[in-house]
C-alpha positions as CSV (number, residue, x, y, z in Angstrom):
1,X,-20.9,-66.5,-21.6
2,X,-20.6,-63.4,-19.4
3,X,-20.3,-60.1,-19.7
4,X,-16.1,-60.1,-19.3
5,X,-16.0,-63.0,-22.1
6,X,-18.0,-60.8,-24.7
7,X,-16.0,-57.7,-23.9
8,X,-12.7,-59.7,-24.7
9,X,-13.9,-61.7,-27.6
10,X,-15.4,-57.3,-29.4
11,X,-11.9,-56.1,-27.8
12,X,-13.6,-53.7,-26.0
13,X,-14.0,-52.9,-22.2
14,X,-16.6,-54.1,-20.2
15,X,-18.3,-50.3,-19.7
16,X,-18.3,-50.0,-23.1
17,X,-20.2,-53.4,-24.1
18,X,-22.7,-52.8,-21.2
19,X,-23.4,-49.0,-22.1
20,X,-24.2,-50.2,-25.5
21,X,-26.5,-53.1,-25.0
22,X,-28.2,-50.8,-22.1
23,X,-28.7,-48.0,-25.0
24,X,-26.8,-44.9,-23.4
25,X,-26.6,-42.2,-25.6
26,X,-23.0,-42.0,-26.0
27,X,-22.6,-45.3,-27.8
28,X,-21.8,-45.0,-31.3
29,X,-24.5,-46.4,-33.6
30,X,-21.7,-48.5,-35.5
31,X,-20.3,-50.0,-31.9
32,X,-23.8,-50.6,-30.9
33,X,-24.6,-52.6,-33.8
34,X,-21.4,-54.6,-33.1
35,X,-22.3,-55.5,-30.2
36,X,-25.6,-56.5,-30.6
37,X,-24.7,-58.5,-33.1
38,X,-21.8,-60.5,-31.3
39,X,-23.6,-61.1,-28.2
40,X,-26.3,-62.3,-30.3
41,X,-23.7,-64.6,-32.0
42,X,-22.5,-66.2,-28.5
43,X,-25.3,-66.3,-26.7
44,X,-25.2,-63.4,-24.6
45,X,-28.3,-62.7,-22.7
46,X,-27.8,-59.7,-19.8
47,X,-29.4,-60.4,-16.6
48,X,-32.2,-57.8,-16.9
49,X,-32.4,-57.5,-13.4
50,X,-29.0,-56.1,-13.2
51,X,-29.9,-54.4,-16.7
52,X,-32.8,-52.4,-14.5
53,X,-30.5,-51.1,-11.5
54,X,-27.6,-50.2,-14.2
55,X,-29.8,-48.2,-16.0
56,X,-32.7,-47.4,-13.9
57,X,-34.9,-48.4,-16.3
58,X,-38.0,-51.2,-16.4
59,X,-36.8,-52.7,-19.3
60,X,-41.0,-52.9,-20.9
61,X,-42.6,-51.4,-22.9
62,X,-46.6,-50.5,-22.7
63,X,-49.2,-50.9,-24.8
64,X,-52.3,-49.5,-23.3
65,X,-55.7,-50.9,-25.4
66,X,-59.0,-49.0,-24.5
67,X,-62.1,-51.6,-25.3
68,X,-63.9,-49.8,-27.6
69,X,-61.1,-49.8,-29.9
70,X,-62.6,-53.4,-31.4
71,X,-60.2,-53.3,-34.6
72,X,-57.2,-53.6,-32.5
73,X,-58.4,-56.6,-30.4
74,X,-58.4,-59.0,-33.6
75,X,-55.7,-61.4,-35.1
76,X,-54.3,-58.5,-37.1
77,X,-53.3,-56.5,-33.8
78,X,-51.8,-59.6,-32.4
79,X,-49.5,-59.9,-35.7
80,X,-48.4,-56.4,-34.9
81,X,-47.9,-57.8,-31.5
82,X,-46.0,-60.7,-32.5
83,X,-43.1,-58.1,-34.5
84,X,-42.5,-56.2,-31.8
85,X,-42.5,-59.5,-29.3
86,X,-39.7,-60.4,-31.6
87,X,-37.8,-56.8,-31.6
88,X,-38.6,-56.8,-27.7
89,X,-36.8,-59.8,-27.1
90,X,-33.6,-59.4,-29.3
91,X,-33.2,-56.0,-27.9
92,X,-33.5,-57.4,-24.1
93,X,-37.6,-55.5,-23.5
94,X,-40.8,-56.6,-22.0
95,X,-43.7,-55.9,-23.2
96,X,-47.0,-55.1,-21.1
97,X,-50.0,-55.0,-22.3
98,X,-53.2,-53.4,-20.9
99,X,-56.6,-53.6,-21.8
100,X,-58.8,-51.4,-20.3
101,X,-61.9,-49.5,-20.2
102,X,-61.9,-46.3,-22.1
103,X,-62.5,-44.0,-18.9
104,X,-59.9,-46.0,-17.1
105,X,-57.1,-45.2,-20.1
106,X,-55.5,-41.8,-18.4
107,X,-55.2,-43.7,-15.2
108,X,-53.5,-46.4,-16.8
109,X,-51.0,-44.1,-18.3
110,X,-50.4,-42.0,-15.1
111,X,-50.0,-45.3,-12.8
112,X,-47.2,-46.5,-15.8
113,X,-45.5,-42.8,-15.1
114,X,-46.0,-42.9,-11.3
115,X,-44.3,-46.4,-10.7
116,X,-42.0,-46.4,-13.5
117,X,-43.6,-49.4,-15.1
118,X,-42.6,-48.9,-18.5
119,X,-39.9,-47.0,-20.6
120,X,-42.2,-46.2,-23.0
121,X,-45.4,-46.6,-24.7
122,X,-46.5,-48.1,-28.0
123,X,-50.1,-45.8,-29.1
124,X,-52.7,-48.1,-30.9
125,X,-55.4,-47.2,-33.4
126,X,-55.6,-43.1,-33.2
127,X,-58.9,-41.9,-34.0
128,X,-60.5,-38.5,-34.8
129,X,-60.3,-36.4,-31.3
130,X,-57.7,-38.7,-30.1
131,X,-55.7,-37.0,-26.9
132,X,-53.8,-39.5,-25.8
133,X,-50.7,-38.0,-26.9
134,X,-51.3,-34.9,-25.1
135,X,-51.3,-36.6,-22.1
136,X,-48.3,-38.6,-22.7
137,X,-46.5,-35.4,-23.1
138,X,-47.9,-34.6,-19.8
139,X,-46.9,-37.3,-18.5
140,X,-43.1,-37.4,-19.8
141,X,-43.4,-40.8,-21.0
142,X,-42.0,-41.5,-24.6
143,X,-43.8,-42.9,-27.3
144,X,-44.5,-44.1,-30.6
145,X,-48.0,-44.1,-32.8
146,X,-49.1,-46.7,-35.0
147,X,-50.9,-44.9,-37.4
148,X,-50.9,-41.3,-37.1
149,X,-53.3,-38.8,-34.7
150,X,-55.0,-36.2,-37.1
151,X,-53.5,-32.8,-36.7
152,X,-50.8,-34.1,-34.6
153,X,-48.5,-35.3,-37.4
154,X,-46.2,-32.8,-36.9
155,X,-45.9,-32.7,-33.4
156,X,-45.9,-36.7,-33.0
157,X,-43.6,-39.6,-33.3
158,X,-45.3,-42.4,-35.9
159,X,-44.8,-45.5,-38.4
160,X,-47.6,-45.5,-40.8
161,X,-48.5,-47.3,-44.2
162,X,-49.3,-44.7,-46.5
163,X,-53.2,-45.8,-47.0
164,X,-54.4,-42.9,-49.2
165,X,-51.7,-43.7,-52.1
166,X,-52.4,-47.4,-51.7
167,X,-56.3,-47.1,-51.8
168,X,-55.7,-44.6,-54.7
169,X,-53.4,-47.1,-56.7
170,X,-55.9,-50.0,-56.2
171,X,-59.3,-48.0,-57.1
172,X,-56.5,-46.7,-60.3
173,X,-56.4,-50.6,-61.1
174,X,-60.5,-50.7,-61.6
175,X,-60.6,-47.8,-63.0
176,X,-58.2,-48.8,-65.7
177,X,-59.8,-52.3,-66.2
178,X,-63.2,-50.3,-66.9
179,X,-64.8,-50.5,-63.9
180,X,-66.9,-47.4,-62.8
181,X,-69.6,-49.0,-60.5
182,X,-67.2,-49.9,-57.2
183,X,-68.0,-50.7,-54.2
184,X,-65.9,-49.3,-51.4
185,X,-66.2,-51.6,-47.3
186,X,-63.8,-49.6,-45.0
187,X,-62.8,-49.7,-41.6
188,X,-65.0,-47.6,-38.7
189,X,-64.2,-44.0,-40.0
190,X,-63.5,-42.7,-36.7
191,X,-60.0,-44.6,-37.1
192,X,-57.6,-42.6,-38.9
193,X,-56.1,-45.4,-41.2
194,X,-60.1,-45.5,-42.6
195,X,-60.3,-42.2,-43.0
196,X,-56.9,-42.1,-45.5
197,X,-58.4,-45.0,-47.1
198,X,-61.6,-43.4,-48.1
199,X,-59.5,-40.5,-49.3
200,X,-57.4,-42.6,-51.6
201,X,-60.4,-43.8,-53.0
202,X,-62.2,-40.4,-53.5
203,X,-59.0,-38.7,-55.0
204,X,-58.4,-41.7,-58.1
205,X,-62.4,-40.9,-58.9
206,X,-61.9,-36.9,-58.5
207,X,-58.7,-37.5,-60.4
208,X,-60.5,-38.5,-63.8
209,X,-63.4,-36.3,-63.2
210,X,-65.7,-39.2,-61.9
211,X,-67.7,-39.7,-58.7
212,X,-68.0,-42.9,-56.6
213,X,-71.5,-44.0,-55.8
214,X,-72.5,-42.6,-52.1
215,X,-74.8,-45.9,-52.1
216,X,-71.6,-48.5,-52.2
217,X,-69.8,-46.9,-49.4
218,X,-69.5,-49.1,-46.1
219,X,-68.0,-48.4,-42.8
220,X,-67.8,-51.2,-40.3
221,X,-65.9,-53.4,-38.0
222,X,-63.8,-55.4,-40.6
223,X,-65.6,-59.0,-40.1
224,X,-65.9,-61.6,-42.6
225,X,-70.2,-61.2,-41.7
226,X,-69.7,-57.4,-42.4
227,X,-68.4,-58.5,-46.1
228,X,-70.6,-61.6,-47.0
229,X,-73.7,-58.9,-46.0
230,X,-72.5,-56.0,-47.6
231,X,-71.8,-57.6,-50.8
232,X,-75.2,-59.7,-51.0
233,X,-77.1,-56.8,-50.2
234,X,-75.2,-54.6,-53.0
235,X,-75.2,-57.7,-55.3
236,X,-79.4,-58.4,-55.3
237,X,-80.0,-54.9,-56.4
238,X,-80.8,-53.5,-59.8
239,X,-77.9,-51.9,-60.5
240,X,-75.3,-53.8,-58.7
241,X,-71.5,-53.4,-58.3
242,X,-68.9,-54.9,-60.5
243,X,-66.4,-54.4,-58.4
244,X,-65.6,-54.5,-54.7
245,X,-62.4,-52.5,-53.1
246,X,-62.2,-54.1,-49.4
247,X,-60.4,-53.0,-46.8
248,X,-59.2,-55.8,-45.2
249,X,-58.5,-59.5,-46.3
250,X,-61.1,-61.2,-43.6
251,X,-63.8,-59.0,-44.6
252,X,-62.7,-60.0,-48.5
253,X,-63.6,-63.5,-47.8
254,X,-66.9,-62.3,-47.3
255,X,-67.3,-60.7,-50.3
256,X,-65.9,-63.7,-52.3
257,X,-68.2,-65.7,-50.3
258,X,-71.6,-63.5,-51.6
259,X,-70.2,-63.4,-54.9
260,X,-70.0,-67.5,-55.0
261,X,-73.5,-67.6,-53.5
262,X,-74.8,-65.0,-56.3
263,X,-73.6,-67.3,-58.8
264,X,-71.1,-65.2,-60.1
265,X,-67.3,-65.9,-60.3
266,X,-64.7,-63.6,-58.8
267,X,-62.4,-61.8,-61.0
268,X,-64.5,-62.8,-64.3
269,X,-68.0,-61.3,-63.1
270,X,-67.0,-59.2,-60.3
271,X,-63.5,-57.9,-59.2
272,X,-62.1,-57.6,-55.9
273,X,-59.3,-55.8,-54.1
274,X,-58.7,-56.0,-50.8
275,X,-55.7,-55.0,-48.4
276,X,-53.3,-57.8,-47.4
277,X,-51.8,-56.9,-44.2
278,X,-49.2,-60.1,-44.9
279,X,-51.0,-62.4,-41.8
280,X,-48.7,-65.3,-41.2
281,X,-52.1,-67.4,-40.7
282,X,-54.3,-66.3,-43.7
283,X,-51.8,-66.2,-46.6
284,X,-52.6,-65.0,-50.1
285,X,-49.5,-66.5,-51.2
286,X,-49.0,-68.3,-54.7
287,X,-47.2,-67.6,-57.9
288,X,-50.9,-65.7,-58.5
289,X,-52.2,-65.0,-55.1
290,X,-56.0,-65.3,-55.0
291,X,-57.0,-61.8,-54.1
292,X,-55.3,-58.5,-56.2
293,X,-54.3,-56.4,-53.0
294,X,-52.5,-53.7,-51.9
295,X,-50.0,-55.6,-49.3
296,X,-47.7,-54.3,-46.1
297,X,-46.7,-56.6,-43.3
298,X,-48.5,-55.7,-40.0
299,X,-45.6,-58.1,-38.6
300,X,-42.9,-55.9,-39.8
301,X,-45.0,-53.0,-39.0
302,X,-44.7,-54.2,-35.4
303,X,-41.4,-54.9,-35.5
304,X,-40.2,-51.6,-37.1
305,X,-42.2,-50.1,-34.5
306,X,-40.5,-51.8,-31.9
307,X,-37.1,-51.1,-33.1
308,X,-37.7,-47.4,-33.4
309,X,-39.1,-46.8,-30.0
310,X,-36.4,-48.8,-28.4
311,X,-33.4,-47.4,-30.8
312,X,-34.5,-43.9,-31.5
313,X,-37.1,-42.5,-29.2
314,X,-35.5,-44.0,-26.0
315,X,-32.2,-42.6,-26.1
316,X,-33.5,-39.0,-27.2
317,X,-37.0,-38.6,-26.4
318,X,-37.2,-35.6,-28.3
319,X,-36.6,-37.2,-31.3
320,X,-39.3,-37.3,-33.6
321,X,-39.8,-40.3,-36.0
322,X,-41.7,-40.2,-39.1
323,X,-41.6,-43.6,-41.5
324,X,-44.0,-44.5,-44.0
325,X,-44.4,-48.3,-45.2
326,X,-45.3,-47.9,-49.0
327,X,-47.7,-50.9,-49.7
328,X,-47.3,-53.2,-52.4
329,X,-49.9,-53.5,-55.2
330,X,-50.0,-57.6,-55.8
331,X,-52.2,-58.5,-59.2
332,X,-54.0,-62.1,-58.6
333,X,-56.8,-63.5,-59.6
334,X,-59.8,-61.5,-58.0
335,X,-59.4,-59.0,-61.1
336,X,-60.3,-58.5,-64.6
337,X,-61.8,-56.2,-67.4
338,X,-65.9,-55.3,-66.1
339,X,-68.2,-57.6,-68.0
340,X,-71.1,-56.0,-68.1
């Protein structure tokens, strides 16, 4: 299959199939989509090399990872990875990725600008401070955030799941089944996603006039150690928790795992929530999943992600994306009415 036998079999000319599978501009969305989807169909795969002098492009996308950004180098960043691997690839991309030092991150990015070395640039884990987008405008390099920069909303492109009404829904649930004593393990709340979560938990409890306890509020790298300590420690004092709102699923295994070794049983004694990012190799799956969680794909985060930076951004870079991913709140078997 070549380029002359895909033209013939859309009925279209040969400029017109190669402008829209090399993203010009000037393609029509709806002939785009056409063609995509026949070339897909037969086959098609354009030589990229050819794809790079056409269009004067690299054809790759960066992902630039300083170190200290731990979070983001764990099997929930490589799920992202894997969804916009799989976008990449359908939509004819590389993808580069760099892991660097945090001093060495703005030479990174300047080296990517000065030898053309990606199209564009996907922004990992913004934190409070971050300035990385003010020196991708700088730079004139295109990009995309996962997650959002605070203060720069507005003024930046981003995909997001909206973490303060999914943490506010999920502390609603405890709330409702009684509970008043909850325990609350977030991310590091540097990291913007951590700090919406926190606010979705503080809002249900200012909502009804109530107050969480200052003394159950962790912040940590999200570690299955980080749960199991947090939760025994919380567990063996006087006045313990009787319910635990987690922020992610390997740091809930913890928890369970304290709450087993307390002699209590999870969902009758104590309640848990946690947040399911959807991981392909830790499923809370089931006609009644184990753990009650607030759930969004990090997979189709990545591949969403992927799509819009390659199908939006690209062709207009002043084109600003905002898209929230509204997470869905999944009732299993970690929650129940508080028992004492």
């Amino acid at each position: 299959m070549n380029l002359k036998d895909l033209a013939k079999a859309l009925e279209l000319s040969q400029t017109t199939v190669s402008r829209a599978l090399n993203g010009y501009p000037e393609v029509n969305e709806d002939t785009r989509k056409r063609v995509e989807t026949m070339a897909r169909k037969l086959g098609y795969a354009p030589n990229q090399q050819a794809r790079r002098l056409a269009t004067g492009r690299s054809m790759s996308i960066g992902h630039v990872i300083p170190r200290t950004l731990h979070e983001m180098m764990n099997p929930i960043f490589m799920e992202f990875i894997a969804g916009a691997g799989e976008a990449y690839s359908r939509l004819g991309y590389d993808m580069i990725i760099s892991v660097v030092e945090d001093r060495q991150v703005e030479a990174t990015y300047r080296e990517i600008a000065a030898k053309k070395k990606a199209d564009a640039v996907m922004v990992h884990g913004p934190r409070n401070n971050d300035k990385r987008h003010l020196l991708l405008k700088e730079l004139g390099i295109p990009f995309l955030v996962h997650g959002r920069v605070p203060g720069a909303e507005s003024s930046t492109s981003w995909i997001d799941v909206n973490n303060t009404r999914a943490f506010e829904r999920a502390t609603d649930l405890l709330l409702d089944l009684g509970h008043r004593r909850i325990a609350f393990l977030n991310g590091l709340e540097n990291m913007d996603f951590a700090i919406r979560r926190r606010a979705g938990f503080e809002r249900a409890f200012q909502n009804r006039g109530l107050a969480p306890d200052p003394s159950l509020m962790r912040q940590s790298e999200m570690t299955e150690p980080y749960g199991a300590d947090c939760a025994l420690e919380m567990l063996r004092t006087d006045k313990p928790p009787t319910a635990f709102l987690v922020s992610s699923m390997i740091s809930a295994i913890g928890v369970s795992r304290a709450i087993s070794l307390c002699g209590l049983e999870i969902g009758k004694d104590v309640s848990v929530i946690t947040h399911d990012d959807a991981l392909s190799f830790l499923p809370n799956s089931g006609e009644v999943p184990i753990f009650t969680c607030t759930r969004s794909s990090v997979r189709y985060a990545g591949r969403r992600a992927a799509e819009l930076l390659i199908e939006k951004i690209l062709p207009d870079p002043d084109t600003r994306i905002e898209e929230h991913l509204e997470a869905e709140l999944i009732i299993g078997r970690s929650t129940g009415p508080r028992q004492r």
